[in-house]
PAMAR-742674 format. One record per residue (C-alpha): residue number from 1; chain; x, y, z. Coordinates in Angstrom, 2 decimals, always signed. Layout:
+-----+-----+---------+---------+---------+
: seq : mol :       X :       Y :       Z :
+-----+-----+---------+---------+---------+
: NUM :   A :       X :       Y :       Z :
...
+-----+-----+---------+---------+---------+
//
This chain:
+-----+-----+---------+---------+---------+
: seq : mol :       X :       Y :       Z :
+-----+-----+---------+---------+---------+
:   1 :   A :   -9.63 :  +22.63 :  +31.38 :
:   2 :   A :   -8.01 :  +23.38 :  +34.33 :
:   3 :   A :   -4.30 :  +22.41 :  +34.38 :
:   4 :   A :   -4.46 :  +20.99 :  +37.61 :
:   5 :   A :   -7.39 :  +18.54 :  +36.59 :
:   6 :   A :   -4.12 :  +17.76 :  +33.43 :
:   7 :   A :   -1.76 :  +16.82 :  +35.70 :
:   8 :   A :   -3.71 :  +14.87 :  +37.88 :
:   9 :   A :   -4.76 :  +13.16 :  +35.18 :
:  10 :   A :   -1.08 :  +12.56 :  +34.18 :
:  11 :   A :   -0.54 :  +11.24 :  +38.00 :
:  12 :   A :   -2.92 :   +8.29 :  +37.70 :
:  13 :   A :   -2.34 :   +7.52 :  +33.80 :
:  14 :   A :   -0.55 :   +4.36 :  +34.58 :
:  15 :   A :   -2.79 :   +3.22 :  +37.23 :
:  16 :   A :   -6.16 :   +4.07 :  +34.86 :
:  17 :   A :   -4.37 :   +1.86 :  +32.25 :
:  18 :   A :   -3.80 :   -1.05 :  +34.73 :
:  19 :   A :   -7.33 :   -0.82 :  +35.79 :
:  20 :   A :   -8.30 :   -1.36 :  +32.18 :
:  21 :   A :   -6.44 :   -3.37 :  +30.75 :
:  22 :   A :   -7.60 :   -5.65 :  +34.10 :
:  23 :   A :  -11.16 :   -5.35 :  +32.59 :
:  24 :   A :  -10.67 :   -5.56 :  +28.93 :
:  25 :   A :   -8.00 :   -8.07 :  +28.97 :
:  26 :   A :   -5.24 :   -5.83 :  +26.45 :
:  27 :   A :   -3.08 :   -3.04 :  +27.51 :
:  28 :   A :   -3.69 :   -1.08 :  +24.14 :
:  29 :   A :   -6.98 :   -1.71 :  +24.49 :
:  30 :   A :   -7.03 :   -0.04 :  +27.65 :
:  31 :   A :   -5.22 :   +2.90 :  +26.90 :
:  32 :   A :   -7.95 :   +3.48 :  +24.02 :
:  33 :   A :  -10.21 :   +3.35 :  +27.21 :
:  34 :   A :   -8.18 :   +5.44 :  +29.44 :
:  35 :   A :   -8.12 :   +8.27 :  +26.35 :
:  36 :   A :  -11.74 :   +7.93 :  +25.52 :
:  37 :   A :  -12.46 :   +8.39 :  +29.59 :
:  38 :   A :   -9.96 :  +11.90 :  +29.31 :
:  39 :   A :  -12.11 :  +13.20 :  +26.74 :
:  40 :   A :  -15.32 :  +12.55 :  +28.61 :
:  41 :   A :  -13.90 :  +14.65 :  +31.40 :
:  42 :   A :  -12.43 :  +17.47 :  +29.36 :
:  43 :   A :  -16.49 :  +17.48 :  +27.87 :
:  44 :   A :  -17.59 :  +16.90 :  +31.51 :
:  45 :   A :  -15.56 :  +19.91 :  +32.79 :
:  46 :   A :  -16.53 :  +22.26 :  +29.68 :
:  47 :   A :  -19.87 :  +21.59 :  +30.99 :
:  48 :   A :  -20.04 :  +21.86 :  +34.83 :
:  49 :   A :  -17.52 :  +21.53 :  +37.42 :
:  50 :   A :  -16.52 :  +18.14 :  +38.36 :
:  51 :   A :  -16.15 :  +17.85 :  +42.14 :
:  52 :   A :  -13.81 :  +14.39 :  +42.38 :
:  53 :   A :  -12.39 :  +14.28 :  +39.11 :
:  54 :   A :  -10.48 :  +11.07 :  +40.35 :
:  55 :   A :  -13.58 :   +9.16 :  +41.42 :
:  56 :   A :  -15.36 :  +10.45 :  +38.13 :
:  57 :   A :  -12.33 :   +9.22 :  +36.18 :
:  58 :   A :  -11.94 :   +5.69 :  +37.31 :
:  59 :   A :  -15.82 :   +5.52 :  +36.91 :
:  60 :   A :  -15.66 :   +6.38 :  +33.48 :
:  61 :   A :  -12.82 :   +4.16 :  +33.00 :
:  62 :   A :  -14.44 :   +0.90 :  +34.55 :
:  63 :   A :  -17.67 :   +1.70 :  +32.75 :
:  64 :   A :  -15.91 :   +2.00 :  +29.88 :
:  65 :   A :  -13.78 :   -0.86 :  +29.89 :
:  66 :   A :  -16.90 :   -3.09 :  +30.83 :
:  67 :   A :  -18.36 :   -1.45 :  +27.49 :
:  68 :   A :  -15.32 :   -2.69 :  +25.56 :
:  69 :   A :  -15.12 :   -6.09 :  +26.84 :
:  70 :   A :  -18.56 :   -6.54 :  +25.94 :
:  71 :   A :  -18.32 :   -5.69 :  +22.55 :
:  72 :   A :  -15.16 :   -7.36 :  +21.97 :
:  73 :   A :  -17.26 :  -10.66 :  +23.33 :
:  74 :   A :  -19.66 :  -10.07 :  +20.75 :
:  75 :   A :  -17.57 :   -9.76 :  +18.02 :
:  76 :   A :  -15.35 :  -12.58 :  +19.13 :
:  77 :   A :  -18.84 :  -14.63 :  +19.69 :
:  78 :   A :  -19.95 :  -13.43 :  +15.93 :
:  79 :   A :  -16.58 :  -14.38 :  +14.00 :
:  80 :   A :  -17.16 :  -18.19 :  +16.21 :
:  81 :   A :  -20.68 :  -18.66 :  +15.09 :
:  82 :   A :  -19.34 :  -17.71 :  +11.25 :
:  83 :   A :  -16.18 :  -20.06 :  +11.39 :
:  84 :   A :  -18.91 :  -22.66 :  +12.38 :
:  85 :   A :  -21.81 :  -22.31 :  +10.27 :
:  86 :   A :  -19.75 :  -21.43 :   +7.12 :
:  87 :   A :  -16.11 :  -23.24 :   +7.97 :
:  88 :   A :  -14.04 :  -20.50 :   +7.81 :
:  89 :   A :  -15.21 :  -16.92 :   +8.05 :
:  90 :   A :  -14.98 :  -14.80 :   +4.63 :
:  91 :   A :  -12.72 :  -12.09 :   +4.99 :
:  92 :   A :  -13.60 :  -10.07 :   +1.98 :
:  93 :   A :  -15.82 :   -7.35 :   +3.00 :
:  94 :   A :  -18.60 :   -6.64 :   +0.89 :
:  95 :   A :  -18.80 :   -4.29 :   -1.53 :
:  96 :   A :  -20.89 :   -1.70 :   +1.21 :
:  97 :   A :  -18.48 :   -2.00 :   +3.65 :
:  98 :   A :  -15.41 :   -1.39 :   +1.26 :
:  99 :   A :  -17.19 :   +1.51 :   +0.16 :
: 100 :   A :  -18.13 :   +2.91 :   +3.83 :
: 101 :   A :  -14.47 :   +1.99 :   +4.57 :
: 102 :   A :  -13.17 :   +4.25 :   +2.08 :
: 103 :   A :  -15.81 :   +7.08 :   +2.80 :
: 104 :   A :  -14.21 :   +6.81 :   +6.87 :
: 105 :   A :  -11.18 :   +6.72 :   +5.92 :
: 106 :   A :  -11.44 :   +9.86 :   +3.36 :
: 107 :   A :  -13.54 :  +11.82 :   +6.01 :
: 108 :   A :  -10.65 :  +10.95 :   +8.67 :
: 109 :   A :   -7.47 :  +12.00 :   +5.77 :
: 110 :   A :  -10.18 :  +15.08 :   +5.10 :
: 111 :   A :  -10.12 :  +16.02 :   +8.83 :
: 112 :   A :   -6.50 :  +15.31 :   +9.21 :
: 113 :   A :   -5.47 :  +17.53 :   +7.06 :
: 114 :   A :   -7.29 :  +20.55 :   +8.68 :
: 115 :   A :   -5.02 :  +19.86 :  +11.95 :
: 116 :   A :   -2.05 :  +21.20 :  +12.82 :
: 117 :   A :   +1.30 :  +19.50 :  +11.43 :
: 118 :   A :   +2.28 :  +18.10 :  +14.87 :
: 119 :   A :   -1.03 :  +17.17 :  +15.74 :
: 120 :   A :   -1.45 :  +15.00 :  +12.19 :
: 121 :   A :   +1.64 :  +13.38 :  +12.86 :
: 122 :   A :   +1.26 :  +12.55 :  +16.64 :
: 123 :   A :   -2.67 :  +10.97 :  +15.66 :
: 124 :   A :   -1.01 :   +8.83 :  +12.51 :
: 125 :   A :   +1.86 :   +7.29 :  +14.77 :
: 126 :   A :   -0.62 :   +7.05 :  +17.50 :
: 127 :   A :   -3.53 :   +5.62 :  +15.77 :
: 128 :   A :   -2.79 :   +4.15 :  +12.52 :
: 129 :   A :   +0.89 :   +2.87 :  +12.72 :
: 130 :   A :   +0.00 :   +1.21 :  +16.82 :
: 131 :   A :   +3.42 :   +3.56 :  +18.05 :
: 132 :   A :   +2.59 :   +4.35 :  +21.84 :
: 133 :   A :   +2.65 :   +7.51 :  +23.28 :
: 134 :   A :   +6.14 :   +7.54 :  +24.98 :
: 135 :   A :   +7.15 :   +6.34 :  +21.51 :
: 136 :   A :   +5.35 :   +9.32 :  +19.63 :
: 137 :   A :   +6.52 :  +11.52 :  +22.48 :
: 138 :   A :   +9.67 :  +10.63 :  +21.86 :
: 139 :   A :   +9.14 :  +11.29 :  +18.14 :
: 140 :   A :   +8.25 :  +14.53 :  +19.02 :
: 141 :   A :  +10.11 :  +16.01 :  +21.90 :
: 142 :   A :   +7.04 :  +16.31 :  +23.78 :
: 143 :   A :   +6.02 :  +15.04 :  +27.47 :
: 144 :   A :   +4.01 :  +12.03 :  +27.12 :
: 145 :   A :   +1.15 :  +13.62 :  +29.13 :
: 146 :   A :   +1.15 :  +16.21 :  +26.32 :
: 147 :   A :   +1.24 :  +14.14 :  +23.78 :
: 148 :   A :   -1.85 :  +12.45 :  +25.22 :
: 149 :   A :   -3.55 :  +15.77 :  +25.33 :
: 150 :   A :   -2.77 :  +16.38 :  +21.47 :
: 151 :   A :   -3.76 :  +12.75 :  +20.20 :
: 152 :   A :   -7.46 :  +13.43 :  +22.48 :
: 153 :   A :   -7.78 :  +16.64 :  +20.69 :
: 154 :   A :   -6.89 :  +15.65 :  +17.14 :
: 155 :   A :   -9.09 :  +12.50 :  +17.60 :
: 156 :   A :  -11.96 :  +14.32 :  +18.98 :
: 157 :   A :  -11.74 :  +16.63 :  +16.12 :
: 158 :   A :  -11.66 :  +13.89 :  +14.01 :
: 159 :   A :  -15.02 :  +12.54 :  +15.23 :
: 160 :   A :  -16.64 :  +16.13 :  +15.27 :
: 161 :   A :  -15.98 :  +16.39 :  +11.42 :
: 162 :   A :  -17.40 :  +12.73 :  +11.06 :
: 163 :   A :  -20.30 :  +13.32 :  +12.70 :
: 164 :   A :  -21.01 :  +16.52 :  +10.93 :
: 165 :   A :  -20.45 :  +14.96 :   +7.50 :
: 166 :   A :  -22.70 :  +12.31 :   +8.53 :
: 167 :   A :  -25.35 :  +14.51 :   +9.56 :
: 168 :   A :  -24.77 :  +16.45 :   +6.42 :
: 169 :   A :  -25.19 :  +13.69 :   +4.17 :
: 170 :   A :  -28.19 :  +12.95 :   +6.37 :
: 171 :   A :  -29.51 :  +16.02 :   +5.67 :
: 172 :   A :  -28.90 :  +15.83 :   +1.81 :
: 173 :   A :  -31.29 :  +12.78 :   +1.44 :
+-----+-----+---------+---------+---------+
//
């Protein structure tokens, strides 16, 4: 990816976020938008040349964000209808979900692992502990804009090992 198309990027970070978080209705939800919209370029870019990377950006992020809301509605709407019917929702996930759970949560630890050091810390503070990135970048003498970049990639590879474990197991059956 073109540095250029990085650091433009980093010049309208704070203003993709606002747009978001406009949309969805939550900051940190919006910066999960804004990072999921990065990694669409970077793919978008690998693949052909992206004339207004700006306009393509805040597309992404407002179809994005519309994306989120929606299913945040739904789920909002589902946990309503099963306080309702029921009286209070059960918590307890069922013994399927525990298990998927745990089979997520070992293939993200698996694909963890296979990342560099910095990388598996910046992705844990980032992702499982809620730290933000100026707080991670901090963490790790790093730029926040870089820090960005190395949460994307470590996430992405994260979802790349997923999806070929999933397919694998597909494939096993």
């Amino acid at each position: 990816m073109p540095s250029d198309t990085a650091s433009l990027f980093a010049q309208h970070r704070g203003s993709l976020i606002a747009y978001a978080a406009r949309i969805v209705g939550s900051r940190v939800q919006a910066e999960d938008v804004v990072q999921e919209a990065w990694l669409k370029l970077r793919l978008a870019e690998e693949q052909r040349t992206v004339l207004e990377p700006v306009a393509y950006l805040y597309r992404l992020v407002r179809n994005l964000a519309i994306d989120t809301r929606r299913k945040l509605s739904r789920e909002v709407g589902r946990g309503q209808a099963d306080d309702s019917a029921h009286g209070i929702a059960d918590e307890t996930p069922s013994a399927e979900r525990a298990a998927a759970a745990k089979d997520e949560l070992r293939l993200v630890l698996e694909a963890l692992a296979a990342l560099p050091e910095r990388t598996q810390i910046a992705v844990r503070m980032n992702r499982i502990e809620g730290m933000t990135l100026q707080e991670v970048a901090n963490h790790l003498d790093l730029s926040v804009t870089r820090t960005f970049t190395i949460i994307a990639e470590g996430v992405a590879h994260c979802d790349r090992w997923r999806a070929r474990a999933v397919a694998a197991a597909a494939g096993a059956k």
